[in-house]
MINUMI-366396 format. One line per field, with one value per residue (C-alpha): z negated, x negated, y negated; residue in three letters; chain. Coordinates in pm, 1 decimal. Layout:
REM MINUMI-366396
Z = Z|... $
X = X|... $
Y = Y|... $
residu = ALA|... $
chaine = A|... $
END
This chain:
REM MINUMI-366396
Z = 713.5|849.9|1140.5|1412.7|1520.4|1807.3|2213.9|2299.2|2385.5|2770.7|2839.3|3127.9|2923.4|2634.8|2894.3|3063.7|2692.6|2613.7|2935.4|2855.3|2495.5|2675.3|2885.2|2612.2|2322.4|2372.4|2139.5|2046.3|2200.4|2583.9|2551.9|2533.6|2776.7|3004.9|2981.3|2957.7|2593.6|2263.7|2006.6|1777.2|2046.0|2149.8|1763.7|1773.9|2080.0|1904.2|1596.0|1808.1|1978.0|1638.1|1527.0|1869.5|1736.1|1940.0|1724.7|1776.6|1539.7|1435.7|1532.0|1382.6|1447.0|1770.1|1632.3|1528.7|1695.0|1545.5|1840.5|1882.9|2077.0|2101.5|1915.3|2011.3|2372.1|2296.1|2658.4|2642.8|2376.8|2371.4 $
X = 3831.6|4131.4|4246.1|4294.9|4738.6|4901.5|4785.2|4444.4|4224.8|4239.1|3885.0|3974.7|4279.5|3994.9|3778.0|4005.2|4136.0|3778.5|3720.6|4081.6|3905.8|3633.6|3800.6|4003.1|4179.1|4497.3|4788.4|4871.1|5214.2|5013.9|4774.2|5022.5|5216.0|4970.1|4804.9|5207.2|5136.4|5358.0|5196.7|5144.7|4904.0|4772.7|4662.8|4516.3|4307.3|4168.1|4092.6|3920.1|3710.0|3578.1|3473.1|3284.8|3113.3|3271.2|3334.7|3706.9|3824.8|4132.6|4170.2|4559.1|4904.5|5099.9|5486.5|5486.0|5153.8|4827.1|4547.1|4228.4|3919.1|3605.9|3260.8|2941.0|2799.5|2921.3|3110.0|3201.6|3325.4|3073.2 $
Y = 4442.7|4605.3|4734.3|4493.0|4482.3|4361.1|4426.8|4408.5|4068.8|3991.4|3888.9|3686.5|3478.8|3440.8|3275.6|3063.9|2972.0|2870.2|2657.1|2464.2|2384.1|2258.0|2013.2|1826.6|1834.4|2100.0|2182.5|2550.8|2503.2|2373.4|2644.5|2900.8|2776.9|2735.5|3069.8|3190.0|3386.5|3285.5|3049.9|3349.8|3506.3|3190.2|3173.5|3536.8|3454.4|3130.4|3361.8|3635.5|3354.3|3179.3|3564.6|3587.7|3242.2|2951.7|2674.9|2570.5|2245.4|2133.0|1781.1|1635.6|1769.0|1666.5|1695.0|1995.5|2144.4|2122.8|2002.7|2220.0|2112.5|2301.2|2179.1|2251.8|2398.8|2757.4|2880.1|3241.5|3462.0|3778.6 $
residu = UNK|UNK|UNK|UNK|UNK|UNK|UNK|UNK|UNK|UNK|UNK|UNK|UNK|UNK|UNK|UNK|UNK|UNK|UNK|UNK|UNK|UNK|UNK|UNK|UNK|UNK|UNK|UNK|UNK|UNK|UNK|UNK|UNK|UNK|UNK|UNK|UNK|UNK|UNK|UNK|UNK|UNK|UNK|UNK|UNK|UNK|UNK|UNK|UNK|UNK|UNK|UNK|UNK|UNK|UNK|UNK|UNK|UNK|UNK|UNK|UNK|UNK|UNK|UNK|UNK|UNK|UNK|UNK|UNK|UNK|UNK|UNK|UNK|UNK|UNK|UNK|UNK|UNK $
chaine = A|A|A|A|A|A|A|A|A|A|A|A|A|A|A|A|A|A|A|A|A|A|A|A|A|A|A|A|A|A|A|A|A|A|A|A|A|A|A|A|A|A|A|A|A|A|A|A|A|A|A|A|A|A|A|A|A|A|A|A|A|A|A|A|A|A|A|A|A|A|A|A|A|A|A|A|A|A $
END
């Protein structure tokens, strides 16, 4: 695998990412608005979180924004 681009994770915004999944189903484009981070970072974050072995599902597209709800009991990236 190759080297990993872009900033570092934020623990805290994977967390509170991860608790938003929880709750209900959430587009890309209200995630990263919500935790104030572009869709392209949002996406990173969600990537970085199913390697860490939370199981994140794609349920339909909203518009133009695909919604995302978590599956399983899984609550913290590690």
């Amino acid at each position: 695998m190759g080297a990993r681009r872009g900033r570092p994770i934020n623990q805290e915004l994977l967390d509170r990412m991860i608790e938003e999944l929880q709750n209900r189903p959430r587009t890309i484009k209200s995630l990263a608005e919500d935790l104030e981070m572009s869709k392209r970072t949002a996406y990173r974050y969600m990537d970085r979180a199913v390697e860490n072995g939370i199981n994140i599902v794609k349920l339909g597209m909203a518009k133009d924004s695909p919604y995302f709800v978590m599956a399983g009991r899984n609550t913290k990236a590690r």
